[in-house]
N, C-alpha and C positions, 0 to 999 in steps of 0.2 A: 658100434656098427662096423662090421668086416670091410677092409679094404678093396673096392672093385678088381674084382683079377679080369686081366687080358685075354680075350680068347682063344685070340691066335697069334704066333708069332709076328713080330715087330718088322714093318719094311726096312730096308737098307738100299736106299737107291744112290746113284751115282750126281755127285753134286758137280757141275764144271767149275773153275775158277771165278768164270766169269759173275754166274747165278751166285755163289759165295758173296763175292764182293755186293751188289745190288742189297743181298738181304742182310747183309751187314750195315748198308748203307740207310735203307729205311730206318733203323733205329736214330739215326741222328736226328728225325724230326721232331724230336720231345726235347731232348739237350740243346739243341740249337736255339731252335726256338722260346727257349727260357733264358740261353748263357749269353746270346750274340748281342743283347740289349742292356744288359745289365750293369757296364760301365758306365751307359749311360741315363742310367734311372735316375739319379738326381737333377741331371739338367732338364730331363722329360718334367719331371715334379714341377721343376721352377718355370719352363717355358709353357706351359696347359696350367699356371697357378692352384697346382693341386697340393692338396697334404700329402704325407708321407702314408699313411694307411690307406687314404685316394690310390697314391699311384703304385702301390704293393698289391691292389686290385686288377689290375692289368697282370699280374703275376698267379692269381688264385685264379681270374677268368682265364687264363690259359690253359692251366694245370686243373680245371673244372671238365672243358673243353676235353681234354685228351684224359681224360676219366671217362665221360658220359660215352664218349663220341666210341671207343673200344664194348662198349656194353652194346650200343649198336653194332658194330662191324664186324664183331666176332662172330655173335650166328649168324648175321649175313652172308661173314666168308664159307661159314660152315653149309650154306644153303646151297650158294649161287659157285663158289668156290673163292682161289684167293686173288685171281686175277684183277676182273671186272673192280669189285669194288677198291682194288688198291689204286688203279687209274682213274676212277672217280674221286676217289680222296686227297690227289697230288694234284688233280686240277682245282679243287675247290681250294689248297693249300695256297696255289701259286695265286689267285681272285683273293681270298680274305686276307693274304700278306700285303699286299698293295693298300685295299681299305685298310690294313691299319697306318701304312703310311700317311693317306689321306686324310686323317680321322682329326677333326677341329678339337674336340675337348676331349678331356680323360673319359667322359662317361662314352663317347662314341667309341671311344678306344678298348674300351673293357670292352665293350660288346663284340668288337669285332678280334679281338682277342679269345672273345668264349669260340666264336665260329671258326677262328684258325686252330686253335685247339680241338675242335670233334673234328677238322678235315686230317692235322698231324698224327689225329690218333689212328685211323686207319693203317697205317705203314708200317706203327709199332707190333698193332697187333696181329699182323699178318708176318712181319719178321719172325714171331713168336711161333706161330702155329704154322706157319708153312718149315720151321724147322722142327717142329712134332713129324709133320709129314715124311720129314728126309731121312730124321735120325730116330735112334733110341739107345737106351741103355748109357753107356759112360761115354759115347759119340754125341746123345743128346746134350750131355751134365758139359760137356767140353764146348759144342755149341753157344748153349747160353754161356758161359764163360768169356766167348770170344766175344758175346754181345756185349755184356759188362764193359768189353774193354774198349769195345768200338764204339760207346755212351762214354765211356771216359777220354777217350780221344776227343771227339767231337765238347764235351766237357772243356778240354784246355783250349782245342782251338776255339772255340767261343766266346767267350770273354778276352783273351787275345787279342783274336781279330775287330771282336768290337771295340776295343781299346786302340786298337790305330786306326780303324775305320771312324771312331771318335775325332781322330787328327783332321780329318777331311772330311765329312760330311755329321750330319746329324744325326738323331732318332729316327727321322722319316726313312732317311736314305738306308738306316741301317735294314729296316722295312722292306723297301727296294729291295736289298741285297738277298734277304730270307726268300722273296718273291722267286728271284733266280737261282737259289738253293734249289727251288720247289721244282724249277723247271729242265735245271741239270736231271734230275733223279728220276721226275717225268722221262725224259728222253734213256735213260741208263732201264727204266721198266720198260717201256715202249719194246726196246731191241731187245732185250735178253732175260727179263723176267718170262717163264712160261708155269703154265699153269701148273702145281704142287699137289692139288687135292682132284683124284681119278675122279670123275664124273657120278661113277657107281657108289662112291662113298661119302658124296654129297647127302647131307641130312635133306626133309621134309617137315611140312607139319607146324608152319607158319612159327606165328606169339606163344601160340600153346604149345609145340613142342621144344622152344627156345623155354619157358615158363619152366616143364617140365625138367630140362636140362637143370638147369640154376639151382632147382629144388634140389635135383640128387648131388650136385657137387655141393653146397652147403651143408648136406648133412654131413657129409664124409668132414671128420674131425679133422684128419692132417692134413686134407686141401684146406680148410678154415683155417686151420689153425699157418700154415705157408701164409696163406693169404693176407693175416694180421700181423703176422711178422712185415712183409713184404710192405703192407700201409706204414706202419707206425715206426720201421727205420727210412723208410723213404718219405715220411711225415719231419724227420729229422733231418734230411736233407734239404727238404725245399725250404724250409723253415733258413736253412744255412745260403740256399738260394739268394733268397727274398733279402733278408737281414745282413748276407757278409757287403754286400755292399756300401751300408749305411753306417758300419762298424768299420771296416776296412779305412775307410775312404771319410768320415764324419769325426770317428774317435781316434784316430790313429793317425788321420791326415793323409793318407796315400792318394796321387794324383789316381787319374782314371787308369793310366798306362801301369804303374805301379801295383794297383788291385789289380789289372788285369795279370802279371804275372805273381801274385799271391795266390791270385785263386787256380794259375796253371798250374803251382807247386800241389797244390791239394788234391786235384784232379788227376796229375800225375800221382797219387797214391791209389785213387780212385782205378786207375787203369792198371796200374801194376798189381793192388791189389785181388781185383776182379779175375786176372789172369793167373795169378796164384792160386786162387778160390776153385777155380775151375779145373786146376786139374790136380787142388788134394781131393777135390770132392771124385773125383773119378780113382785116383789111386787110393787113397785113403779112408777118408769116412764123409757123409753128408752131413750128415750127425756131429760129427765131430768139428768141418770147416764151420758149419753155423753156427756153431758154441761159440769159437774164436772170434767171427764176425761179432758178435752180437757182444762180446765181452769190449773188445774193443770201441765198438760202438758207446755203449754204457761207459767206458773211462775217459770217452774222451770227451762225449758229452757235461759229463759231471766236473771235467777241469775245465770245459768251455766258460759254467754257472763262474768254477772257484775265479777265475782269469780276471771273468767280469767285473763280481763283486769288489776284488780285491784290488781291481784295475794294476793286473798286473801288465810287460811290457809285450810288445808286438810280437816276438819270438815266442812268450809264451800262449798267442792267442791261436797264431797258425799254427804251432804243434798240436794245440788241443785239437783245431778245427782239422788238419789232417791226420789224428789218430782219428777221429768220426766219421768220417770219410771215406776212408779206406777199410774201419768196418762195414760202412753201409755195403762196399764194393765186395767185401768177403761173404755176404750174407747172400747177395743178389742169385749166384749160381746154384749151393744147392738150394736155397727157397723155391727157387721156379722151377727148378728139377725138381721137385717133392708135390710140386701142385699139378705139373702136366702130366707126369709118366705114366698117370693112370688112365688118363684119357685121350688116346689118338684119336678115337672115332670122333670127340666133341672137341678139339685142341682151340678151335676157334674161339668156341665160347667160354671155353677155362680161361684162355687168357687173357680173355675177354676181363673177366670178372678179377684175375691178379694184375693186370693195367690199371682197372677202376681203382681198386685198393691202391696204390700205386700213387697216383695224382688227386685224388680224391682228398685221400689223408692228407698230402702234401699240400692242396688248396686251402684245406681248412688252417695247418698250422702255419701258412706263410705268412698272410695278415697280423696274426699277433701280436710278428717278433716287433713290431711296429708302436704295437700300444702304448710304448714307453718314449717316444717319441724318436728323432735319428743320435740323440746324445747318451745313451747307454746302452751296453751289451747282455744288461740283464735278463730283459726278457726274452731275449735267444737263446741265452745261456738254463732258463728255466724250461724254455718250449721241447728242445731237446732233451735235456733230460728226462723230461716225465717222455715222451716218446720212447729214448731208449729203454725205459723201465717198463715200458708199457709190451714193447715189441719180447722184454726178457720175461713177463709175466706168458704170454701168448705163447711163446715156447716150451714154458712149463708147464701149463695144463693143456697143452693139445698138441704136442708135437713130440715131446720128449717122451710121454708113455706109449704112441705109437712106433716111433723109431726104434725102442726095447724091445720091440714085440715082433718087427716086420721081418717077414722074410721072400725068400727071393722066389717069385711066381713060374713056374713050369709047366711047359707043354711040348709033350712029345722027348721027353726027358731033356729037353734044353732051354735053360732061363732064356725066355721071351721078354725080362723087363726087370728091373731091380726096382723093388718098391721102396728104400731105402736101402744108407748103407747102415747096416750095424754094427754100434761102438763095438 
């Protein structure tokens, strides 16, 4: 099937600093809200007497949540625009942060974990498509880049801050604190978020013309093909989410404070990576950054398995885990350049649908890493690998024979849009 070509030249509108910052900001509600708690997942386990696969369910209800919750808000944004529904989703964000403070047992907690999760998803996915709307071209590929970075930021401050906020207060409180994240960002949209998608470019045509949408970008092979990448290394991540805690801090002994700067090391590859990524994918190749990403991924995942098995020491776990890492961070820029570029008029619901993949995958493989109980690294060490192979399978049959063959769309004798880059 032929690559959708653009009909008309790509906007270029003028971003202020301020609008910058905000839509960089939204992003933080998927990493926060997974990293700020996670020091403290084992005391949560032992205080609500839940099992370890129990309370790894509070981490899949999230990353469920901010799956499904993007499959809705996308065409919404695409409908109504990106405004409206981003201040509904930061209110509902700041309400179901608190219920989960509130929450007596693990099972009230997952659920109200699923619902903070569809309101955090809203932010992301409007981060996404309200910068379809601003950029395009190697302005766009540099965009999501900086997004990368500002998920890897909020990444280290994360666990971090929950690790001293561990010093002083509990799980609840930690809760608390995400509630008033929600309400900072509330206020930061309120004054200077303005609306991104013109009126006239607002989609119609309810269920059935969102249905319709979904249909033509699954056919298209190289959005599928972005989009499975996009699941199944970020399937490897959350997997590392869920699990580095119980390894870190179980098999290795690190106090909370202690994982929390393990995991800052990692996430600071995460960030530097993601910002390298982003701007070979603009000078260089797409094609090319996501080979690296994805190889990197694949090695480090597979020393994660060896580390385990072999129980080798600490130094060797966090190298593995931040070569992994910092693939996943190489991959994220061109991937989501290679699934939106082709769609400014739907951006909403494309990334609508590379969010889902996103957290989707990642719900599924967090639970796993658990199966083996909190005293071995094995099953992390397995979950990931087969992800990484799965994510390097995806790019060979649907992505690698499109990017040979792409070339650069024209109108009015000037590129409107790079369909990839070419090795």
């Amino acid at each position: 099937m032929s690559t959708p070509v653009i009909p008309s030249a790509p906007r270029e509108r003028a971003v202020g600093r301020a609008l910058a910052v905000v839509l960089a900001l939204l992003t933080v509600f998927g990493p926060i809200s997974m990293d700020l708690y996670l020091p403290v997942l084992p005391a949560l386990t032992r205080e609500l007497n839940a099992s370890t696969s129990a309370a790894q369910l509070t981490v899949t209800a999230c990353l469920l949540g901010l799956a499904f919750g993007q499959v809705v808000a996308g065409p919404l944004s695409d409908r109504f625009g990106r405004r409206r529904p981003l201040l509904v989703g930061a209110v509902a964000y700041i309400a179901t942060s608190a219920l989960c403070a509130l929450s007596p047992s693990v099972e009230s907690l997952v659920a109200a974990r699923f619902v903070q999760g569809l309101a955090g998803a809203v932010g992301i996915v409007i981060a996404q498509a309200a910068g379809r709307d601003l950029y395009s071209g190697g302005k766009l590929v540099r965009y999501y880049g900086r997004l990368t970075v500002i998920g890897g930021l909020a990444a280290i401050i994360g666990p971090v801050a929950g690790g001293q906020l561990a010093a002083f207060t509990d799980w609840r409180g930690i809760f608390l604190f995400l509630a008033l994240l929600g309400a900072v960002i509330l206020l930061a949209c309120l004054t200077v978020f303005r609306e991104t998608l013109p009126p006239r470019e607002c989609t119609g045509g309810g269920l059935c013309r969102s249905g319709r949408d979904f249909r033509r970008l699954l056919s298209d092979r190289l959005f599928l093909g972005a989009v499975l990448i996009t699941g199944f290394v970020n399937a490897a991540l959350f997997a590392y989410l869920s699990g580095a805690t119980y390894v870190l801090q179980g098999v290795y002994g690190l106090s909370p404070q202690g994982y929390s700067f393990a995991f800052g090391l990692n996430s600071a590859g995460f960030m530097v990576f993601g910002f390298v990524a982003g701007r070979l994918s603009e000078r260089w190749s797409e094609k090319g950054t996501l080979v690296v990403g994805l190889a990197m991924t694949l090695l480090g995942a597979a020393g994660l398995l060896v580390t385990a098995a072999l129980r080798l020491p600490l130094a060797a776990m966090v190298l593995s885990l931040l070569t992994m890492v910092s693939g996943v961070a190489a991959t994220t820029p061109p991937s989501t350049s290679l699934a939106l570029a082709h769609y400014p008029g739907i951006a909403g619901t494309a990334s609508s649908l590379l969010g889902m993949a996103r957290f989707a995958f990642g719900g599924l493989a967090a639970p796993l890493v658990g199966l083996g109980g909190a005293g071995t690294a094995v099953p992390l060490g397995l979950v990931t690998l087969v992800c990484a192979a799965l994510a390097v399978i995806a790019y060979a049959f649907a992505v690698r024979p499109r990017a040979r063959t792409a070339e650069v769309v024209v109108a009015d004798g000037k590129p409107v849009d790079r369909v990839t880059a070419a090795s």
